[in-house]
C-alpha positions as CSV (number, residue, x, y, z in Angstrom):
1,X,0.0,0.0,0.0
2,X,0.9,3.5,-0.8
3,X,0.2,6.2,1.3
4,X,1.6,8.8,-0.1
5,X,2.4,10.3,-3.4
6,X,6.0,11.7,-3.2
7,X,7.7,15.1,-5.7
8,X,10.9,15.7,-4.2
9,X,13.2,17.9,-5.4
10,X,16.9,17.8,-4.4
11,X,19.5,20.3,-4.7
12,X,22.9,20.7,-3.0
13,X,21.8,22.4,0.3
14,X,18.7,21.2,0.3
15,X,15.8,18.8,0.1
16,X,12.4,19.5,-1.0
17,X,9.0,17.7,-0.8
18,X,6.5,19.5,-3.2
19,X,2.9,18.6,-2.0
20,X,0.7,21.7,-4.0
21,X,1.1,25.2,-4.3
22,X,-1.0,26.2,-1.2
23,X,0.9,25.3,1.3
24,X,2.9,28.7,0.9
25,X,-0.9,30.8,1.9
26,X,-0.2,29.2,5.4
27,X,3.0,31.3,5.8
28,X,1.9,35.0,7.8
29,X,1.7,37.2,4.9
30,X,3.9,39.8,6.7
31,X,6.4,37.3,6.6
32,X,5.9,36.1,3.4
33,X,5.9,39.4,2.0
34,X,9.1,40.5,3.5
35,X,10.8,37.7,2.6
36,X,9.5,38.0,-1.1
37,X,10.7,41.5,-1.1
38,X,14.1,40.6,0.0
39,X,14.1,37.3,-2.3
40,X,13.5,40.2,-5.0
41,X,16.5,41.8,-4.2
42,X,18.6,38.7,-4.0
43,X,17.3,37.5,-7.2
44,X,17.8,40.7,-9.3
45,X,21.4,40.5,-7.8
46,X,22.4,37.0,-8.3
47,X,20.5,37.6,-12.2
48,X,23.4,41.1,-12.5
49,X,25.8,37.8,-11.1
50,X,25.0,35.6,-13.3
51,X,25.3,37.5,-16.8
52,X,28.6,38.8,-15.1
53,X,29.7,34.9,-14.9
54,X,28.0,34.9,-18.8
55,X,30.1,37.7,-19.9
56,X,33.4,36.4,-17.9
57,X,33.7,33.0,-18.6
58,X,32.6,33.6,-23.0
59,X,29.4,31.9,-22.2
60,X,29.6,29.1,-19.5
61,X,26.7,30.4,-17.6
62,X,27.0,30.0,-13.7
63,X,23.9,28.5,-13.4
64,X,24.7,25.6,-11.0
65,X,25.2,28.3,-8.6
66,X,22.0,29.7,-8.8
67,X,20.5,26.1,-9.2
68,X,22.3,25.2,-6.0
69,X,20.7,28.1,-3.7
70,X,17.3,28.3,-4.7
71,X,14.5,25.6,-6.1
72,X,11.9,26.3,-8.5
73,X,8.6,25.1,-7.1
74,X,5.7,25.8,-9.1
75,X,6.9,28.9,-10.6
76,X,7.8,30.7,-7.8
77,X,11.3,31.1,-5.8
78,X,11.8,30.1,-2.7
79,X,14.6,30.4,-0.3
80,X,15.6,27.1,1.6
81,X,14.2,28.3,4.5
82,X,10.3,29.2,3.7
83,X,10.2,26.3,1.3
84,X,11.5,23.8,4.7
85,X,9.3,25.6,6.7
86,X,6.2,25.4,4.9
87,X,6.5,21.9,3.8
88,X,7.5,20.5,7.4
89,X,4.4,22.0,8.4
90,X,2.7,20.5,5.6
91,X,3.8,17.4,6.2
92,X,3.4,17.1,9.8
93,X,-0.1,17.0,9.3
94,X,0.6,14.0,7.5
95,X,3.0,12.1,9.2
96,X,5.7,12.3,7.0
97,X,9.3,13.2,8.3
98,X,12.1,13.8,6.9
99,X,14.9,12.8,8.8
100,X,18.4,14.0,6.8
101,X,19.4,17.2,4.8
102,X,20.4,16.2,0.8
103,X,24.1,17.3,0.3
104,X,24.4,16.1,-3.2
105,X,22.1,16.5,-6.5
106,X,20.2,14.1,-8.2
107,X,22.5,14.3,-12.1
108,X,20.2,12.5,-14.2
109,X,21.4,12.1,-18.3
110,X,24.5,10.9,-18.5
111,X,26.0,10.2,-21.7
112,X,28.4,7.8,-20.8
113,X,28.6,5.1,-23.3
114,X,29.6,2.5,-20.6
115,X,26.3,-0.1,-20.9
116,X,26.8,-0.5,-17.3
117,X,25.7,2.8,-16.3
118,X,23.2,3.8,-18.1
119,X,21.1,6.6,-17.1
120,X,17.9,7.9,-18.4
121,X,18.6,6.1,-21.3
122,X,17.4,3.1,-22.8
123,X,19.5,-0.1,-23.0
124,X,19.2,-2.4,-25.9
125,X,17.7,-2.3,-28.8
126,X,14.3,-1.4,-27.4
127,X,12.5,-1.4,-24.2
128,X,14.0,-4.7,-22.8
129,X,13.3,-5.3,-19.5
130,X,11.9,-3.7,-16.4
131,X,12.8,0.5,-15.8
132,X,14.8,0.2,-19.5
133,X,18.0,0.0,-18.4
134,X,20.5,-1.7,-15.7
135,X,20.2,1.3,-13.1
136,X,16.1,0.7,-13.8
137,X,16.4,4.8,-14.5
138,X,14.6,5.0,-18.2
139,X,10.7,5.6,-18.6
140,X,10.4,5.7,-22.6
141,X,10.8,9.0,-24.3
142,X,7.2,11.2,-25.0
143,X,5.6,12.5,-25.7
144,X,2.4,11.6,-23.9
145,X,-0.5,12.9,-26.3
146,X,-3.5,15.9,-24.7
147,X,-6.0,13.6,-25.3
148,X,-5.7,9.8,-26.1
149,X,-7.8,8.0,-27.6
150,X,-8.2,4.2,-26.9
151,X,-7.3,1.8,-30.1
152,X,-7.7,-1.4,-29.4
153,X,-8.1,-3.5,-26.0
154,X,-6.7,-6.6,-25.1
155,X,-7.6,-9.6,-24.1
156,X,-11.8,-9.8,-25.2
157,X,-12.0,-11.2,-21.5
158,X,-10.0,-10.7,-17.9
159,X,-7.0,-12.2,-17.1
160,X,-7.8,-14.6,-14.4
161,X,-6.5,-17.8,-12.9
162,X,-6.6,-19.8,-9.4
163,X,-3.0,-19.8,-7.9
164,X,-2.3,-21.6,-4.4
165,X,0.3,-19.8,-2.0
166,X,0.9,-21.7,1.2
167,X,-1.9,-23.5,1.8
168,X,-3.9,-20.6,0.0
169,X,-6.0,-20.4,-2.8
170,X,-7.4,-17.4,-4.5
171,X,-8.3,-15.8,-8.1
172,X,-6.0,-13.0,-9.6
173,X,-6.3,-10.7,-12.1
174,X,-4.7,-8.9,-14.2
175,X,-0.8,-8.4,-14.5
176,X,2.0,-8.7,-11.8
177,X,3.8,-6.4,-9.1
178,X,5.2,-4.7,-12.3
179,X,3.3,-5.1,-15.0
180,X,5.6,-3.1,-17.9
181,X,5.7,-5.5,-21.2
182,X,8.5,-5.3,-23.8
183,X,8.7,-4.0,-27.0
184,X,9.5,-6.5,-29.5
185,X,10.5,-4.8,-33.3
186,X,11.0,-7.5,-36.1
187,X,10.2,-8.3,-39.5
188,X,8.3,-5.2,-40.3
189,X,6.1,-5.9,-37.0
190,X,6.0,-5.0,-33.3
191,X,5.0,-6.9,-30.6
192,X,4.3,-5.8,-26.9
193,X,4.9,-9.2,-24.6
194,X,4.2,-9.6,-20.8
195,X,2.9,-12.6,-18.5
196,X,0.0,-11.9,-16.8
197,X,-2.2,-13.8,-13.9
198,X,-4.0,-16.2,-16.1
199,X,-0.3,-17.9,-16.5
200,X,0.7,-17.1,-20.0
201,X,2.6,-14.8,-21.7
202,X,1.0,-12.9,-24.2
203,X,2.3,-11.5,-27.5
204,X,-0.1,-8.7,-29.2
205,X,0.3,-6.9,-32.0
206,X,0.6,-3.2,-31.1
207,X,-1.2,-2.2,-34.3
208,X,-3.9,-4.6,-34.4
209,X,-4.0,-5.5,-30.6
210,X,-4.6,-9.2,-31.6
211,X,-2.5,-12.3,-30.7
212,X,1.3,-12.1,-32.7
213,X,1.2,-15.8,-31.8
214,X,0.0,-18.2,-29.4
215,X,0.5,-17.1,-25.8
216,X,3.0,-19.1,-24.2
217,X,1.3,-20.8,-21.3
218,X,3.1,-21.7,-17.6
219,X,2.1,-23.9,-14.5
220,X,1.1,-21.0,-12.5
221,X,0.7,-16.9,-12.6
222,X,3.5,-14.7,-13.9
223,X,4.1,-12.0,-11.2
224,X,7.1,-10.3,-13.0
225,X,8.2,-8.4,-15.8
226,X,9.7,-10.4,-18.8
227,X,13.2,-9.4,-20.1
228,X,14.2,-9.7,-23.8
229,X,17.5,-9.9,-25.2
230,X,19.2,-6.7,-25.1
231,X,21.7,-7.9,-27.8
232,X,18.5,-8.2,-30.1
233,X,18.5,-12.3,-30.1
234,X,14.9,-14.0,-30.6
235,X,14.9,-14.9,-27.0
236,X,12.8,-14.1,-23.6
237,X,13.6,-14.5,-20.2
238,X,10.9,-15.0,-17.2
239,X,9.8,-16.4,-14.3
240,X,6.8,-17.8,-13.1
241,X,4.9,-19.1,-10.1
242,X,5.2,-22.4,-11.3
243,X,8.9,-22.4,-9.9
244,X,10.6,-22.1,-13.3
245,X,12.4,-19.6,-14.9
246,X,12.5,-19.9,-18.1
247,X,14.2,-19.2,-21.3
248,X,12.1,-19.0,-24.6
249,X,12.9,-18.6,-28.3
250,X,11.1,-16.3,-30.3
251,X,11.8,-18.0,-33.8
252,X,9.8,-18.9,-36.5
253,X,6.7,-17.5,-35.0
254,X,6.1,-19.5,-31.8
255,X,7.6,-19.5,-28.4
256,X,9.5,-22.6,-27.6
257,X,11.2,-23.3,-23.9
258,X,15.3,-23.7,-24.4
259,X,15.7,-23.9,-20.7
260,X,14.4,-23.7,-17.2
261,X,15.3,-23.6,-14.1
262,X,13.5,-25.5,-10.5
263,X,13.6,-23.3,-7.9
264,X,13.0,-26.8,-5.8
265,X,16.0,-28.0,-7.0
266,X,18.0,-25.1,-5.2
267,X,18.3,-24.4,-1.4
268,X,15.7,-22.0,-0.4
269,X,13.9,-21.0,2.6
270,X,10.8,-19.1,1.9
271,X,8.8,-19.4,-1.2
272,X,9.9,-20.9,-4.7
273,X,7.9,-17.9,-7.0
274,X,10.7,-16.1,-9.6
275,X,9.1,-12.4,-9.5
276,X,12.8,-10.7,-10.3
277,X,12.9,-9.1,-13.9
278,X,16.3,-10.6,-15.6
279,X,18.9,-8.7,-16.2
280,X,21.6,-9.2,-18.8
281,X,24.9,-8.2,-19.5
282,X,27.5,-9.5,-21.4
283,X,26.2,-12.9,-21.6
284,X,25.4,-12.9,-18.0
285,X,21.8,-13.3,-16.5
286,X,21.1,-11.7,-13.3
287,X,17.9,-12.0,-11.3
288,X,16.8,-13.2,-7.6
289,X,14.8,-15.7,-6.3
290,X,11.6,-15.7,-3.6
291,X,13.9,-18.7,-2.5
292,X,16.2,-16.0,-1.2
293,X,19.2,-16.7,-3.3
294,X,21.2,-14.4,-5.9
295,X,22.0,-16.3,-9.0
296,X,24.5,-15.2,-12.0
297,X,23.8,-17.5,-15.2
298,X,26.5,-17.8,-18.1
299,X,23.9,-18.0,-21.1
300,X,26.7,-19.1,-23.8
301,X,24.0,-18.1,-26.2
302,X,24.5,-18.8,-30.3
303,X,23.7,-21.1,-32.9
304,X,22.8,-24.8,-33.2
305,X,23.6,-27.4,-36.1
306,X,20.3,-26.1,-38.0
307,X,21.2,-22.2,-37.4
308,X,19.0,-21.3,-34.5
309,X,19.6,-19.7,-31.6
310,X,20.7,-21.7,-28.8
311,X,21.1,-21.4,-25.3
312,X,23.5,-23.6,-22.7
313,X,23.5,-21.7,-19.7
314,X,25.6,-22.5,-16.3
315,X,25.2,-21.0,-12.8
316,X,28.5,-19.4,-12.2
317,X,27.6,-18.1,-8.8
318,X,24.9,-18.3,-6.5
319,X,24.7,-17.1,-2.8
320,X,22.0,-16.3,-0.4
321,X,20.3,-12.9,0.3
322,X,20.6,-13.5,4.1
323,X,22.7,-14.0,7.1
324,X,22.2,-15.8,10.8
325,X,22.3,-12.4,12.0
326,X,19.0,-11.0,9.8
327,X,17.2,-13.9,10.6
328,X,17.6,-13.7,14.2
329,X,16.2,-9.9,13.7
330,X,13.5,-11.0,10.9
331,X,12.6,-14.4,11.0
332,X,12.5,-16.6,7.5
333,X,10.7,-14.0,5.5
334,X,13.4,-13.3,3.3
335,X,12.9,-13.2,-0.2
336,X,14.2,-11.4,-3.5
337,X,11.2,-10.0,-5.2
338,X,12.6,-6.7,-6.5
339,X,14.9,-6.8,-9.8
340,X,18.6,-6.7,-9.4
341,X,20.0,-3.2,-10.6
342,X,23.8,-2.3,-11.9
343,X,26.3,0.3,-11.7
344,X,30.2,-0.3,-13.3
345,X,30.9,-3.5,-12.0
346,X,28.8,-3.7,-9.2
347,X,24.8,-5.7,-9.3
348,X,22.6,-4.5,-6.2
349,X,19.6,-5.9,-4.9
350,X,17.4,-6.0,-1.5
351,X,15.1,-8.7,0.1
352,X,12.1,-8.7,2.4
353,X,14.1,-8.6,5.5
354,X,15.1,-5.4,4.4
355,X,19.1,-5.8,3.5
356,X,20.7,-4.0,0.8
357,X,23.4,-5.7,-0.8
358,X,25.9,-4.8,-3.4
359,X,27.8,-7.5,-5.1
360,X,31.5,-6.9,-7.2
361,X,30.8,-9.0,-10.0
362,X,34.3,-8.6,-12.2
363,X,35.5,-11.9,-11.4
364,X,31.9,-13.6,-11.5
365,X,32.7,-15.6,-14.3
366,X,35.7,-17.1,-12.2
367,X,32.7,-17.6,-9.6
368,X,33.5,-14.9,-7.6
369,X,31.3,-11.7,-6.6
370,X,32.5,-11.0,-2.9
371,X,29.6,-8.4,-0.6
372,X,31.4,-5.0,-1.1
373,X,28.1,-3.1,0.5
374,X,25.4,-4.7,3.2
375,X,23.2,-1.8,4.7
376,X,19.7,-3.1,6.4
377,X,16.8,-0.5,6.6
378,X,14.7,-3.0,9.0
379,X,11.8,-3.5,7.0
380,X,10.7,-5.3,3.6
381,X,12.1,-4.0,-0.1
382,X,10.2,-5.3,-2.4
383,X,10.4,-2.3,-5.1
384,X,13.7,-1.9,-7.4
385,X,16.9,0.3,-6.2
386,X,17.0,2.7,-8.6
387,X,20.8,4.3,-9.2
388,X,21.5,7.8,-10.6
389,X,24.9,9.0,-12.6
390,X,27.1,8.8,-9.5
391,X,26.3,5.5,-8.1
392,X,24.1,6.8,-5.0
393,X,21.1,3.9,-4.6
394,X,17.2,4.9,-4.2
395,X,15.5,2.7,-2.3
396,X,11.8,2.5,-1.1
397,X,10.7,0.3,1.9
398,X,7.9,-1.0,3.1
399,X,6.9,-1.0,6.4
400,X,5.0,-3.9,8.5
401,X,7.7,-4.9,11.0
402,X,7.0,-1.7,12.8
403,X,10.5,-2.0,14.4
404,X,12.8,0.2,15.7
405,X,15.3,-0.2,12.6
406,X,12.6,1.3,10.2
407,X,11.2,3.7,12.8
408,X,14.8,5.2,12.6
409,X,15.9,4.6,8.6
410,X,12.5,5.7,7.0
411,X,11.1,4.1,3.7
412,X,12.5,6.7,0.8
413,X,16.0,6.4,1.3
414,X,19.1,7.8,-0.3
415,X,22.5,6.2,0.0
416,X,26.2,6.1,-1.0
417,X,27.4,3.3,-1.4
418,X,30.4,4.6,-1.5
419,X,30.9,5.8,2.3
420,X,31.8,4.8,5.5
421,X,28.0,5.7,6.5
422,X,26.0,5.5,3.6
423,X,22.9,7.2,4.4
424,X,22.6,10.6,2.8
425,X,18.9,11.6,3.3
426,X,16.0,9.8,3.8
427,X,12.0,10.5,4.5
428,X,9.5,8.6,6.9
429,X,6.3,6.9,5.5
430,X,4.5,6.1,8.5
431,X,1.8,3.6,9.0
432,X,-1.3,4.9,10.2
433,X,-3.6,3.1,13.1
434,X,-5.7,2.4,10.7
435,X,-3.8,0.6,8.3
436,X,-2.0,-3.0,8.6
437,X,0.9,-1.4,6.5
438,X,2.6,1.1,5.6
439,X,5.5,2.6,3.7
440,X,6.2,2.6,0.2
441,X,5.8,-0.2,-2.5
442,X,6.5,1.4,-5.7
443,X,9.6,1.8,-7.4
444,X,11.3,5.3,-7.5
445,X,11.2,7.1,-10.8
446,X,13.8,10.2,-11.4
447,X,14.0,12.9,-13.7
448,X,16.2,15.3,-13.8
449,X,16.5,16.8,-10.3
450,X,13.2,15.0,-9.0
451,X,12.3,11.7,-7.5
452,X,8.5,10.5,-8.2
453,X,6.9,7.7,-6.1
């Protein structure tokens, strides 16, 4: 459950939460209009500083200077210390806190041709996988149209199916915690694929919005978002409730399984669902397991004797998502559900316990990928860590522990992986009485200087 729908803006010396425009009518208008006035006169001087920078420097602008004192917010300019006031009183009222100051910005855009970190750009040859991209940072590109119309819907019926979960059985609907299909250009067609919760993976055609081909069907619901190849291979990448997950070749018009993988056959120790989205890079699948285990596949994808594409993958390194000492803290509830995110050479992903963890993955072929980061927020991650240009981590918790761990951390956390104490900021998403849970289940979004959730 979300609460809460989050704006924040970040700048250097600052950290905003942008509710609506009002809250500034519940400043004392003496005050806010002798602070306006003297904002004026700031403003008109740091605008005579700014062409001076223009004119000095042949036409690098100073603007991060400007962009470092003051934040837009709905067309108006306010100084760090009305816009802080006004929105702590906002937010009181709603029980949100923030508990650090930002000292770094949010860079978003970064041209860097390095696959393995990407930001705010799409990875592969089209949208591939969950978020776009290996820091889950890329949304598409826009723009949205004034007024849509609807052209076709799909399926002529809902998307339904029975699915037992410990010793439960119930009917879903609909699509999984994600939801975002792929976009699949060949042969003078497109196709947009996802699983859904009547346990098949559909293929439409995004100009007709009828079945490409047959849906591929599994043992059970499809929770998560399916990954395809990023190289631009004929192949698809999934998991399903049914314990497997899978790799599928697109060829000749069908869907045919190459290769699964039991979660029963592997140590585990709560649940045996696959609702990580893949991720690949350089031949290397990485994803998590609701058994609670990290896996790295070598795909050694290519060609067979009849020139079709050909999988025979191997499990170079696998290792578990939890320790003796967050068990004793947690109990067993300890899965990976969100999608594994990278930055350079370094895969992060979080469980239900609440542990982040960072893996060095540049000897994982050699089966090696030793914990070089291991932060716990106290509570269940779910959603995807989102990574900007720098390497800093976005993470959104849950909270239904209601222990002291996430009482202190918050659930819309910044951190820096590179420090001795990696917490930079983060903001408190309390439950409310009458609620069972709380926090924040969504993964982050960011644009430019902002973080949506």
């Amino acid at each position: 459950m979300v609460f809460f729908g989050f704006v924040i803006s970040s700048k250097p010396d600052n950290l905003n939460l942008i509710m609506t425009r009002e809250f500034y009518r519940e400043e004392n208008s003496k005050t806010k209009g002798f602070v306006r006035w003297a904002l004026s006169l700031i403003f008109i001087g740091l605008l005579a500083f700014g062409l001076f920078s223009f004119l000095k420097t042949e036409g690098r602008f100073a603007g991060e200077f400007l962009k470092g004192k003051f934040a837009l917010v709905f067309g108006e300019i306010t100084s760090d210390a009305l816009s802080k006031k006004a929105i702590a009183s906002n937010l009181e009222k709603s029980g949100v806190k923030f508990i650090n100051e930002l000292p770094s910005n949010i860079a978003l855009g970064a041209s860097n041709s390095n696959e393995k970190n990407i930001v705010s750009k799409m990875y592969g040859q089209s949208l591939s996988m969950f978020r776009g991209n290996p820091t889950r940072s890329w949304y598409g590109t826009g723009a949205i149209p004034k007024n849509p119309t609807i052209e076709w819907r799909y399926p002529d019926k809902p998307m339904c199916s029975e699915s037992s979960d410990k010793g439960e059985t119930r009917v879903w609907c609909g699509n999984g915690w994600t939801g975002q299909p792929v976009v699949y250009d060949h042969d003078g067609m497109t196709e947009i694929i996802f699983g859904a919760y009547d346990k098949n993976v559909h293929f439409v055609n995004a100009e007709t919005g009828k079945n490409a081909r047959a849906p591929f069907v599994t043992g059970d619901i499809i929770k998560g978002s399916v990954t395809l190849d990023p190289d631009g291979l004929p192949l698809l990448y999934f998991g399903s409730r049914d314990n497997k997950l899978r790799i599928v070749s697109l060829e000749n018009g069908g869907a045919l399984e190459l290769w699964s993988l039991d979660s029963k056959d592997l140590p585990g120790i709560w649940n045996d669902d696959w609702d990580s989205n893949p991720l690949i890079m350089d031949d290397i699948l990485f994803t998590g397991g609701e058994n609670g285990w990290f896996f790295a596949i070598k795909l050694n994808r290519g060609e067979d004797t009849n020139g079709d594409v050909s999988v025979a993958p191997e499990i170079l390194f696998t290792t578990p998502g939890y320790d003796d000492t967050l068990l004793a803290k947690v109990g067993n509830n300890v899965s990976i559900e969100n999608s594994v995110a990278m930055f350079e050479d370094t895969v992060y992903f979080a469980n239900s316990g609440g542990r982040i963890m960072g893996l060095d993955i540049k000897h994982v072929e050699d089966g090696v990928a030793p914990v070089i980061f291991d932060y716990w927020v106290g509570d269940d991650v779910d959603a995807s860590i989102v990574i900007d240009e720098d390497g800093n981590l976005y993470v959104a918790a849950e909270e239904e522990r209601l222990n002291a761990r996430s009482k202190e951390i918050g659930q819309l956390i910044k951190l820096d992986p590179t420090k001795a104490d990696p917490l930079v900021w983060s903001v408190k998403v309390p439950s409310k009485a009458q609620y069972v849970m709380g926090g924040i289940w969504a993964t982050p979004a960011l644009h430019e200087n902002f973080i949506y959730v």
